[in-house]
Backbone as JSON, one array per atom type, in Angstrom:
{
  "sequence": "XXXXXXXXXXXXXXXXXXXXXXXXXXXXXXXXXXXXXXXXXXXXXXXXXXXXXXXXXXXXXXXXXXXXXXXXXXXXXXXXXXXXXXXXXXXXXXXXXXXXXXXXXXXXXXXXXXXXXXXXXXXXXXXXXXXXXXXXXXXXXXXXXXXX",
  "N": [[0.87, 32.91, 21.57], [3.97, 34.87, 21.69], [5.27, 37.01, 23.46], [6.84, 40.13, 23.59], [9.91, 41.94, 24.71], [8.78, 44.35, 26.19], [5.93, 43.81, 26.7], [4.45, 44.33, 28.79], [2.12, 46.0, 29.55], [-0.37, 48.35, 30.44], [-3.53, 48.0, 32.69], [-5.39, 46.28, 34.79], [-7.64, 45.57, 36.9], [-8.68, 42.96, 39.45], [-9.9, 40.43, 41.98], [-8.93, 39.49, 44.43], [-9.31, 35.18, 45.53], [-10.4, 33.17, 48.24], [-8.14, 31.8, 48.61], [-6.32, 33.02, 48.12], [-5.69, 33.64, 46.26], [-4.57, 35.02, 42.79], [-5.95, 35.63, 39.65], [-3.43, 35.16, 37.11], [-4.18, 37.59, 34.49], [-5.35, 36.66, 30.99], [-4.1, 37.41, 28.66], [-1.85, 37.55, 29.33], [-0.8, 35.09, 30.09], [0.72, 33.14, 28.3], [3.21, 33.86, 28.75], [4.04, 33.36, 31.14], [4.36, 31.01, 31.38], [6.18, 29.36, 31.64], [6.52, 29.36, 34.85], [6.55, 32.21, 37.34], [7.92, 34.81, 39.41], [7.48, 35.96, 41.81], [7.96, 39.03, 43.92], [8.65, 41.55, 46.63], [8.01, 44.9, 45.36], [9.59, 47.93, 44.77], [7.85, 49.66, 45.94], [5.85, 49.38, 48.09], [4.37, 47.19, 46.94], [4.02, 44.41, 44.54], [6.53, 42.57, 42.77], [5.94, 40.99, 39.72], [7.5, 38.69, 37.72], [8.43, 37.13, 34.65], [10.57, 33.69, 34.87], [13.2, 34.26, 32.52], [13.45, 37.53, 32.83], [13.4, 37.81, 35.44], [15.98, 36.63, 35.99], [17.22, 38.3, 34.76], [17.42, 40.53, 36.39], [18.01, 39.6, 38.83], [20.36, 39.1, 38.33], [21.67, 41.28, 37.98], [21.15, 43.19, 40.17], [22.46, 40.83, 42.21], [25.77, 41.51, 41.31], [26.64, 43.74, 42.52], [28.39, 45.57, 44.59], [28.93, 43.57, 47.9], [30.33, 45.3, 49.8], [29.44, 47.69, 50.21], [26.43, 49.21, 51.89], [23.93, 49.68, 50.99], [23.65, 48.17, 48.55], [23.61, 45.52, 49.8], [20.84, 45.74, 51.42], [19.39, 45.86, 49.1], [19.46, 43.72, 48.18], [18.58, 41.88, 50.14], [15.92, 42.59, 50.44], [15.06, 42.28, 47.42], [16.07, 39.11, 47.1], [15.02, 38.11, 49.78], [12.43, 37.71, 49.95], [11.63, 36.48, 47.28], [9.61, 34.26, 45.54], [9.25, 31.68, 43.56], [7.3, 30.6, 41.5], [4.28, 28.58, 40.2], [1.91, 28.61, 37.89], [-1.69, 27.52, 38.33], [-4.16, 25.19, 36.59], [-5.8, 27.14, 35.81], [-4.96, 29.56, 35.38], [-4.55, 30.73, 37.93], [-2.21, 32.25, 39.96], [-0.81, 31.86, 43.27], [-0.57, 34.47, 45.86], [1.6, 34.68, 48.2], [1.3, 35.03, 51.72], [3.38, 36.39, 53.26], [4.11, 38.64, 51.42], [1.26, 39.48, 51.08], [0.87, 40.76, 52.87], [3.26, 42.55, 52.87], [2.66, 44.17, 50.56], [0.12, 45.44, 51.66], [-2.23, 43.56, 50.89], [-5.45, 43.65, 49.92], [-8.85, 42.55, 49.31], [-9.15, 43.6, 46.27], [-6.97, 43.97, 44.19], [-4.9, 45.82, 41.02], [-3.48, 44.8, 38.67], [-1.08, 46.06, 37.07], [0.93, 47.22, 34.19], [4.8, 47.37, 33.86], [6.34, 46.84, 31.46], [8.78, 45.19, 31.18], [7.84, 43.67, 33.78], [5.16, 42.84, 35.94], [3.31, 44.59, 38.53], [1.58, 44.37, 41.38], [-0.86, 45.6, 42.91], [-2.67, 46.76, 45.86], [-5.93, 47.47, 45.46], [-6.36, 50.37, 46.71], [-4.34, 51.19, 47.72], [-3.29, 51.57, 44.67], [-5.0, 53.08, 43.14], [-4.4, 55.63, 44.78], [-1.46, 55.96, 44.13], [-2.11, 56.33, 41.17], [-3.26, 58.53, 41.15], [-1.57, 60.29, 41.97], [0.41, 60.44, 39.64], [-0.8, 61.11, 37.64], [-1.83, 63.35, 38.48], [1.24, 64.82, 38.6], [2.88, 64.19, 36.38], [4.16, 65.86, 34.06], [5.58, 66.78, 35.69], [7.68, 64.78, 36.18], [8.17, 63.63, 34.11], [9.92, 65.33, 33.07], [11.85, 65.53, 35.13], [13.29, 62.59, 34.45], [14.06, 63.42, 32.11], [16.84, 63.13, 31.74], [17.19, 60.62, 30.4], [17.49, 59.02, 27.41]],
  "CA": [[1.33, 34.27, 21.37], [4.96, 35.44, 22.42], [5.02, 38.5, 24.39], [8.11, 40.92, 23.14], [10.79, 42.02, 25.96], [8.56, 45.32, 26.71], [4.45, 43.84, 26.36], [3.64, 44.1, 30.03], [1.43, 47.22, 29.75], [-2.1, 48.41, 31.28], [-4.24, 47.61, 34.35], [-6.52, 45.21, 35.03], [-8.79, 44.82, 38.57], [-8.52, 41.71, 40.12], [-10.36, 39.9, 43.09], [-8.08, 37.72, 45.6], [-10.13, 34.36, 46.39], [-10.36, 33.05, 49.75], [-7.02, 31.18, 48.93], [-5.71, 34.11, 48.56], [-5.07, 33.37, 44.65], [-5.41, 36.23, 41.77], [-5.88, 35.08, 37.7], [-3.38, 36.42, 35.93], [-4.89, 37.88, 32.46], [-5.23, 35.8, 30.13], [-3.2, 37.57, 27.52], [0.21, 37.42, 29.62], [-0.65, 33.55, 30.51], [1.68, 32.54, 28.06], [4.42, 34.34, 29.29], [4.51, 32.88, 32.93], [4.15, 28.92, 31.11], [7.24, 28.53, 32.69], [6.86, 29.79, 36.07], [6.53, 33.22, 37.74], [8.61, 35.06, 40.12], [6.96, 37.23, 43.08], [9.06, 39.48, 44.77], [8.57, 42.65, 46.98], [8.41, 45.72, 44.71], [10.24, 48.79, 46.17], [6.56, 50.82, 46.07], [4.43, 48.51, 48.54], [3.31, 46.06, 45.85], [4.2, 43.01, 44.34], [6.81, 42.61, 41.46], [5.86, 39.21, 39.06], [8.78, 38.54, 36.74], [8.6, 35.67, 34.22], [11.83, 33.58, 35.09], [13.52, 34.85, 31.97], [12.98, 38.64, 33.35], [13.37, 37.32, 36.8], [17.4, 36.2, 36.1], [17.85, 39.3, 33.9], [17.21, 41.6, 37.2], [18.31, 39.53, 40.06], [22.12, 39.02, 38.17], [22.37, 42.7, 38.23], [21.45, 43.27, 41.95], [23.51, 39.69, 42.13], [26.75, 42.12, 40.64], [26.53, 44.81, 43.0], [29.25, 45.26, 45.63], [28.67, 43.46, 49.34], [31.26, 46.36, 51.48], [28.05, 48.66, 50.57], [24.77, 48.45, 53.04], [22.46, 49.69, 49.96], [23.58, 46.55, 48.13], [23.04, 44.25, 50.54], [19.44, 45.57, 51.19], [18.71, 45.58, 48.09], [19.88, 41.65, 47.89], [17.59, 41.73, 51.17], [14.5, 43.2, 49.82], [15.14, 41.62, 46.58], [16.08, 38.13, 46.97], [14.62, 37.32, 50.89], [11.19, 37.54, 49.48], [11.21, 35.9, 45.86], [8.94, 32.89, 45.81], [9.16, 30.33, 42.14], [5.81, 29.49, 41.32], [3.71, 27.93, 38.81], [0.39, 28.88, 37.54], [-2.49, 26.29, 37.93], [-4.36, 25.2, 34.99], [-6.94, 27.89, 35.44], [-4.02, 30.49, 35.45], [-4.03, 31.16, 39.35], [-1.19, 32.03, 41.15], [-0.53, 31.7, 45.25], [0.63, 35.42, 46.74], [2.17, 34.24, 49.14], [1.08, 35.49, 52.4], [4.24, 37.18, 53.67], [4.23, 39.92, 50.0], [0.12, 40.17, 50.84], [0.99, 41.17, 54.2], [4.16, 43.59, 52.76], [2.07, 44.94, 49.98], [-1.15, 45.77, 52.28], [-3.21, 43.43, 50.05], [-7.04, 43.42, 50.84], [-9.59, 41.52, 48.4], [-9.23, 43.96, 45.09], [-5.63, 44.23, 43.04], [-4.64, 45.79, 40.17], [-2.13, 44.68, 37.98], [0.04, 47.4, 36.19], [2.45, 46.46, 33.71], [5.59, 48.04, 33.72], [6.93, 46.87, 30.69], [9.06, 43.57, 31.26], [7.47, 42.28, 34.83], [3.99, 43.24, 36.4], [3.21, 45.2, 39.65], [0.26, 43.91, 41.38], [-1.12, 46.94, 43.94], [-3.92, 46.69, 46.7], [-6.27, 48.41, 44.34], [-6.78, 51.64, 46.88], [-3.45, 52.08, 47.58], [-2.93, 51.61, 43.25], [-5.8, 54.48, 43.35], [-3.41, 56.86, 45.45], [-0.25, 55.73, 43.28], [-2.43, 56.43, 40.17], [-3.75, 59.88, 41.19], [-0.52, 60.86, 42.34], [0.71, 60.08, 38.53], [-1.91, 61.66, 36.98], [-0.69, 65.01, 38.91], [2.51, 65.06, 38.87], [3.16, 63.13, 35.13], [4.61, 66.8, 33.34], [6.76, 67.08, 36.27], [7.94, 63.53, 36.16], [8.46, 63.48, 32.61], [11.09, 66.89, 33.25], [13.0, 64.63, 35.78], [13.64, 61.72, 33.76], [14.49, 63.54, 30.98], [18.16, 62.55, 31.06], [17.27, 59.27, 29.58], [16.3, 59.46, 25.79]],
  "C": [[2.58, 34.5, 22.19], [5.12, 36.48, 22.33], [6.73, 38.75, 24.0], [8.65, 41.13, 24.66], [10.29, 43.36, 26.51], [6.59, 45.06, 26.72], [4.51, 43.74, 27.86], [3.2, 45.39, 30.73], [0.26, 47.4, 30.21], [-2.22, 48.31, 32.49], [-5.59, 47.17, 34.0], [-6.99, 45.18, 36.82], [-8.66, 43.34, 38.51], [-9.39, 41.76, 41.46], [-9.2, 39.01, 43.35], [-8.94, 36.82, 45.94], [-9.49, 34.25, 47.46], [-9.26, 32.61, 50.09], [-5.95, 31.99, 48.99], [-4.55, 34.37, 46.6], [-5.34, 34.62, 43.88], [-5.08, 35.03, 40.05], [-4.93, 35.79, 37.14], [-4.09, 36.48, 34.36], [-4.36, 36.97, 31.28], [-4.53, 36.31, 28.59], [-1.54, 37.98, 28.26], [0.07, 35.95, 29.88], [0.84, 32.8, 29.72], [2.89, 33.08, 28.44], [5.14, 33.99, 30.23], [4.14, 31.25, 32.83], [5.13, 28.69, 32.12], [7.77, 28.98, 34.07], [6.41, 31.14, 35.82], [7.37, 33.43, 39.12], [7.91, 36.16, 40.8], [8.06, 37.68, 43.94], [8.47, 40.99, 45.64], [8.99, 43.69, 45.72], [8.81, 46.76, 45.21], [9.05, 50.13, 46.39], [5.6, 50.18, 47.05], [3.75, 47.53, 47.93], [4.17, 45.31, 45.96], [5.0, 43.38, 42.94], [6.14, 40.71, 40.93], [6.88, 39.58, 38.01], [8.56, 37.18, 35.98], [10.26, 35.37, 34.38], [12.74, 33.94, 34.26], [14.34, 36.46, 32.36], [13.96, 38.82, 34.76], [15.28, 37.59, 36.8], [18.13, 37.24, 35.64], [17.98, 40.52, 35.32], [18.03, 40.72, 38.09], [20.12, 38.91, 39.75], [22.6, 40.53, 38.3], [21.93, 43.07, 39.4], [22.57, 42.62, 42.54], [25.5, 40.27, 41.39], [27.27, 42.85, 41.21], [27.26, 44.6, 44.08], [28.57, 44.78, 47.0], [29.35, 44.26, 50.07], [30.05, 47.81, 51.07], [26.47, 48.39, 51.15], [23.87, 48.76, 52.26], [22.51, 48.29, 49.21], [23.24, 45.53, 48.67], [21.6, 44.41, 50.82], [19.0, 45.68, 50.37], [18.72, 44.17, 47.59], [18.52, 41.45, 48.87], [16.24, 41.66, 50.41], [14.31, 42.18, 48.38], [14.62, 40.22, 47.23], [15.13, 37.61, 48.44], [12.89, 37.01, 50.81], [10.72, 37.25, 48.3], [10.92, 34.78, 46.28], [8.93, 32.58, 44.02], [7.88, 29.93, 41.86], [5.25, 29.3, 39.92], [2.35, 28.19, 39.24], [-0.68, 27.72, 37.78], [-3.19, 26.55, 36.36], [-5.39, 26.33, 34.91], [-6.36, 29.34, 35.63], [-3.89, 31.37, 36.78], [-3.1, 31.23, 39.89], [-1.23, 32.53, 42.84], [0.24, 33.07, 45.19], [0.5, 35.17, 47.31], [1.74, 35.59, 50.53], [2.04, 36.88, 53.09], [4.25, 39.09, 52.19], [2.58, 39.84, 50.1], [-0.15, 41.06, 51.81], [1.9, 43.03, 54.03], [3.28, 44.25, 52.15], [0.45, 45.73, 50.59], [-2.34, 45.04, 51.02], [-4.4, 43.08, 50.56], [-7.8, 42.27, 49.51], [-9.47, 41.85, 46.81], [-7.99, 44.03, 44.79], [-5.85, 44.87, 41.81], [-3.3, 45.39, 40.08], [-2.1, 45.75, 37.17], [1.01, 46.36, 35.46], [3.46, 47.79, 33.71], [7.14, 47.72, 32.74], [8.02, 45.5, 30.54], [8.63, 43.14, 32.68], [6.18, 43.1, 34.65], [4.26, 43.47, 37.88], [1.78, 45.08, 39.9], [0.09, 44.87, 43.13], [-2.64, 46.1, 44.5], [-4.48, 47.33, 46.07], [-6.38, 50.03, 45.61], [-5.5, 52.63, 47.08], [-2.63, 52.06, 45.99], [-3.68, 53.28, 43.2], [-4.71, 56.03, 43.75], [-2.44, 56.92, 44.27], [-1.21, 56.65, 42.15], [-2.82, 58.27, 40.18], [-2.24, 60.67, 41.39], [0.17, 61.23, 40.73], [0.09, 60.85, 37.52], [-1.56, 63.47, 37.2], [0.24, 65.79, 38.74], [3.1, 64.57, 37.46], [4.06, 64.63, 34.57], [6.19, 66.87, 34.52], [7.95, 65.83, 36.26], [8.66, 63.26, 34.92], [9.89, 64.73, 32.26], [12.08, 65.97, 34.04], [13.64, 63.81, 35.29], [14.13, 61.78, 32.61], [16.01, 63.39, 29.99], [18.5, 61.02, 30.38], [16.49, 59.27, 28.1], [15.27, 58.81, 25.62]]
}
């Protein structure tokens, strides 16, 4: 099955094993055949990017003037915490200690999609995020409204 340039929708619960591995779902597996990209997301979580995704975001950070200090931490934030990895065969991937540490991850995750990567939340602080969303969605939807 190939996944279009916007299928990375929903939420799914997750357990971390002891290795500190999560599954991704078995209906994005094919997506991340050829790798996955973990990166700090700028909410406390975790972005995953298939490399595709991955090159399409980090050339346009990669574009962005260096004589400005938001650009460069956003190169920071960005790039000083992307890790390359590959799935095992039982579709596990390694978060990396340093992004379980940034994201406050404990034993439960959700994944969120957000449309071309995934955002993988400590599930309680996803909970907060989610209630917050749930609240605030009319007002949210008024802000953004300069994009059709």
């Amino acid at each position: 099955m190939q996944l279009g340039p916007l299928s990375f929708f929903g939420e799914q619960e997750l357990r971390v094993d002891p290795q500190g591995r999560i599954s991704i779902p078995t209906r994005f597996r094919d997506a991340f055949k050829g790798g996955i990209v973990l990166t700090r997301s700028f909410d406390r979580c975790i972005a995953a990017y298939t490399p595709g995704h991955w090159e399409t975001f980090a050339s346009e950070v990669a574009t962005r003037a260096l004589n400005r200090i938001k650009n460069r931490r956003l190169r920071r934030v960005s790039f000083s915490a992307a890790y390359n990895l590959e799935a095992d065969r039982q579709g596990r991937v390694l978060l990396p200690a340093s992004l379980r540490r940034y994201a406050q991850i404990g034993e439960e995750v959700v994944i969120a999609g957000m449309g071309d990567f995934l955002e993988i939340w400590d599930k309680e602080a996803w909970l907060q995020e989610s209630a917050f969303l749930e609240e605030e969605a009319s007002l949210i939807a008024e802000i953004t409204e300069e994009h059709p």
